[in-house]
mmCIF file of the C-alpha atoms, coordinates in Angstrom:
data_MODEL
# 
_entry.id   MODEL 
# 
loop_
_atom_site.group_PDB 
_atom_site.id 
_atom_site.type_symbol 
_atom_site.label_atom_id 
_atom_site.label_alt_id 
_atom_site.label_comp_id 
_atom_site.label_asym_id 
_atom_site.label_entity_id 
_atom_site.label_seq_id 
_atom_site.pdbx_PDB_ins_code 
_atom_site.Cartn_x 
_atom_site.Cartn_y 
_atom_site.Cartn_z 
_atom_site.occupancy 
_atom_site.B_iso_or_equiv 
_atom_site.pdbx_formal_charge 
_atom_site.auth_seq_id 
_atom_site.auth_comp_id 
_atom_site.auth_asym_id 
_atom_site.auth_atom_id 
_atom_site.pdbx_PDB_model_num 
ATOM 1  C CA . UNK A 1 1  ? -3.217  -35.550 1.331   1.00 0.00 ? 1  UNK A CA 1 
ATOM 2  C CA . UNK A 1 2  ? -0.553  -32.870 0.857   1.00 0.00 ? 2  UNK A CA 1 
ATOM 3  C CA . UNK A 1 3  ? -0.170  -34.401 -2.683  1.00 0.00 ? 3  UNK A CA 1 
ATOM 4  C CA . UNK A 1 4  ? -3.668  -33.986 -3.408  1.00 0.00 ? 4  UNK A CA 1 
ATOM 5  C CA . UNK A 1 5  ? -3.828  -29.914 -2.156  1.00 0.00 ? 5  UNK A CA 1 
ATOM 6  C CA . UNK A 1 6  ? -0.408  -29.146 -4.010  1.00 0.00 ? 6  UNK A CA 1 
ATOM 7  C CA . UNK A 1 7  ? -1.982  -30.723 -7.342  1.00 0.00 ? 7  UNK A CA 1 
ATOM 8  C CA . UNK A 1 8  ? -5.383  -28.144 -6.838  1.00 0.00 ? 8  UNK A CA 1 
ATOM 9  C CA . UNK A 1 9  ? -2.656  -25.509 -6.069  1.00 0.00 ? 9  UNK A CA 1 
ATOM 10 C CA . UNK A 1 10 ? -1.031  -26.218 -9.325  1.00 0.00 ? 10 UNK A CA 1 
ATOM 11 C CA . UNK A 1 11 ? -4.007  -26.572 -11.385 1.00 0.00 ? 11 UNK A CA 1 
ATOM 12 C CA . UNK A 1 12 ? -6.037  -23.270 -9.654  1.00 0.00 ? 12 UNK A CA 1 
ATOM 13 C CA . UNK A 1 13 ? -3.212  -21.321 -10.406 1.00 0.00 ? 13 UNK A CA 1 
ATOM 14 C CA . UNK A 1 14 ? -2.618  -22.113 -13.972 1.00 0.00 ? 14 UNK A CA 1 
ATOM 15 C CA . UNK A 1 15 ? -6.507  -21.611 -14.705 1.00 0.00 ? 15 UNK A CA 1 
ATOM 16 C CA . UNK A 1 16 ? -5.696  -18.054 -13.089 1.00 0.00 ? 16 UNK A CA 1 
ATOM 17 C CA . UNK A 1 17 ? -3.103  -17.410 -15.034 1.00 0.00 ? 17 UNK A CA 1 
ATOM 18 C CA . UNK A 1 18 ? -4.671  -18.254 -17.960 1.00 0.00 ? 18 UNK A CA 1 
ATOM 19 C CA . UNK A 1 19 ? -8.192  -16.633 -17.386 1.00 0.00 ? 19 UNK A CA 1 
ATOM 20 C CA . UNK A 1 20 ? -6.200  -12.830 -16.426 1.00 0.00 ? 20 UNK A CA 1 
ATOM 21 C CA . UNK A 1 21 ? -3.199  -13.047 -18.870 1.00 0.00 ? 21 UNK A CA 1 
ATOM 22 C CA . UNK A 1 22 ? -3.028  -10.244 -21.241 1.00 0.00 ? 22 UNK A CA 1 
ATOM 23 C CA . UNK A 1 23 ? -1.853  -10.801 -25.011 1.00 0.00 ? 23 UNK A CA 1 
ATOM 24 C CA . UNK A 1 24 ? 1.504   -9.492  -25.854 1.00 0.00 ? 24 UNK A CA 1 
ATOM 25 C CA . UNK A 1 25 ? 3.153   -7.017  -23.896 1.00 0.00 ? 25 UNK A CA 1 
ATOM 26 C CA . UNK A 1 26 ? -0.242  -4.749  -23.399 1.00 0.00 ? 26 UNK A CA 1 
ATOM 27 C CA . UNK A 1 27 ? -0.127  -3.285  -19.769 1.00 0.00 ? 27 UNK A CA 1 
ATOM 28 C CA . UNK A 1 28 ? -2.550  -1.521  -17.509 1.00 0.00 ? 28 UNK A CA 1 
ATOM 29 C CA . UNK A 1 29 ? -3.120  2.018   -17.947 1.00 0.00 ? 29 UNK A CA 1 
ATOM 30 C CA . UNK A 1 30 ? -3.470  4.561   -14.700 1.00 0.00 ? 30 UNK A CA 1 
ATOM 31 C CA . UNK A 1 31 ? -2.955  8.387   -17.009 1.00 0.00 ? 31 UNK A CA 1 
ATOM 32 C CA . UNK A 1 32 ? -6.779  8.453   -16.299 1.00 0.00 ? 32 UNK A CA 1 
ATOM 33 C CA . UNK A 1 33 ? -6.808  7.797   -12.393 1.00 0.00 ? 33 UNK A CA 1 
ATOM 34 C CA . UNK A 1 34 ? -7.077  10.265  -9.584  1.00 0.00 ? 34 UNK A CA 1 
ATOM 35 C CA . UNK A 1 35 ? -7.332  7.960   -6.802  1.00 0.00 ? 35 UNK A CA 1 
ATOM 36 C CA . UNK A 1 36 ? -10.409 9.669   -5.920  1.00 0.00 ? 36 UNK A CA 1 
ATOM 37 C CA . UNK A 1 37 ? -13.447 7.317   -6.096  1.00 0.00 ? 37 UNK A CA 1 
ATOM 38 C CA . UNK A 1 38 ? -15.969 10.157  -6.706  1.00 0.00 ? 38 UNK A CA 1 
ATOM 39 C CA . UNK A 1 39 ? -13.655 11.917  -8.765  1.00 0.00 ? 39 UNK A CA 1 
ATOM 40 C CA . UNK A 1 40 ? -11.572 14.751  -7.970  1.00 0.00 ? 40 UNK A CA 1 
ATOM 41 C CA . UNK A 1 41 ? -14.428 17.762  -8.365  1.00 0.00 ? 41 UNK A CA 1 
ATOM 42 C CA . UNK A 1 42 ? -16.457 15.959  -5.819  1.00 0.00 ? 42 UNK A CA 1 
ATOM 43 C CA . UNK A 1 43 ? -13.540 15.735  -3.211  1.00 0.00 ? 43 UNK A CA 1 
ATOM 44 C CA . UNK A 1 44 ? -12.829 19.670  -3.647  1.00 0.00 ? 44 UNK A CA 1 
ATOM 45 C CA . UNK A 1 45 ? -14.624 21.005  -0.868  1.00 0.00 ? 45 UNK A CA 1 
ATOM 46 C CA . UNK A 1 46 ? -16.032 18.275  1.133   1.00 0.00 ? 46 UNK A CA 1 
ATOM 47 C CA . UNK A 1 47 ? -14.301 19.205  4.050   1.00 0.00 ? 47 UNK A CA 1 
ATOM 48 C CA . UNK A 1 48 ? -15.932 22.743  4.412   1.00 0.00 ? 48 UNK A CA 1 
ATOM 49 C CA . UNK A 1 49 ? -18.132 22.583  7.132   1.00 0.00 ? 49 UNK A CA 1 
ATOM 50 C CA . UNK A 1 50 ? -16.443 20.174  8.687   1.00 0.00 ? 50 UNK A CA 1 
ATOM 51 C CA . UNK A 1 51 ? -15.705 21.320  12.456  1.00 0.00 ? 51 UNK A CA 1 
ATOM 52 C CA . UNK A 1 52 ? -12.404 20.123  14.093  1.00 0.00 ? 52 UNK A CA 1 
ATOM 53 C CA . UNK A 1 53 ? -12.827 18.961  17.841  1.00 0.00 ? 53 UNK A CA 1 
ATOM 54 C CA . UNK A 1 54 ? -11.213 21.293  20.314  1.00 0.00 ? 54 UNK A CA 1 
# 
């Protein structure tokens, strides 16, 4: 049984692997992120109105 769930371990993981590998040494870019999801003009502001308890 343990066999069995180690050997789909194995195999899931090297169909990963090869399904999200990139080619060569290309890597991710961020130079374009804000961490913002609605972008940054959107979060300027939103917290006008906004009225803090007392």
């Amino acid at each position: 049984m343990v066999l069995g769930v180690t050997l789909l371990d194995l195999v899931s993981g090297q169909g990963v692997t090869v399904r999200y590998s990139r080619e060569g040494d290309s890597r991710r870019q961020y130079r374009n992120r804000t961490g913002f999801p609605h972008g940054i003009e959107k979060a300027r502001g939103a917290a006008k109105g906004l009225k803090l308890p007392a």
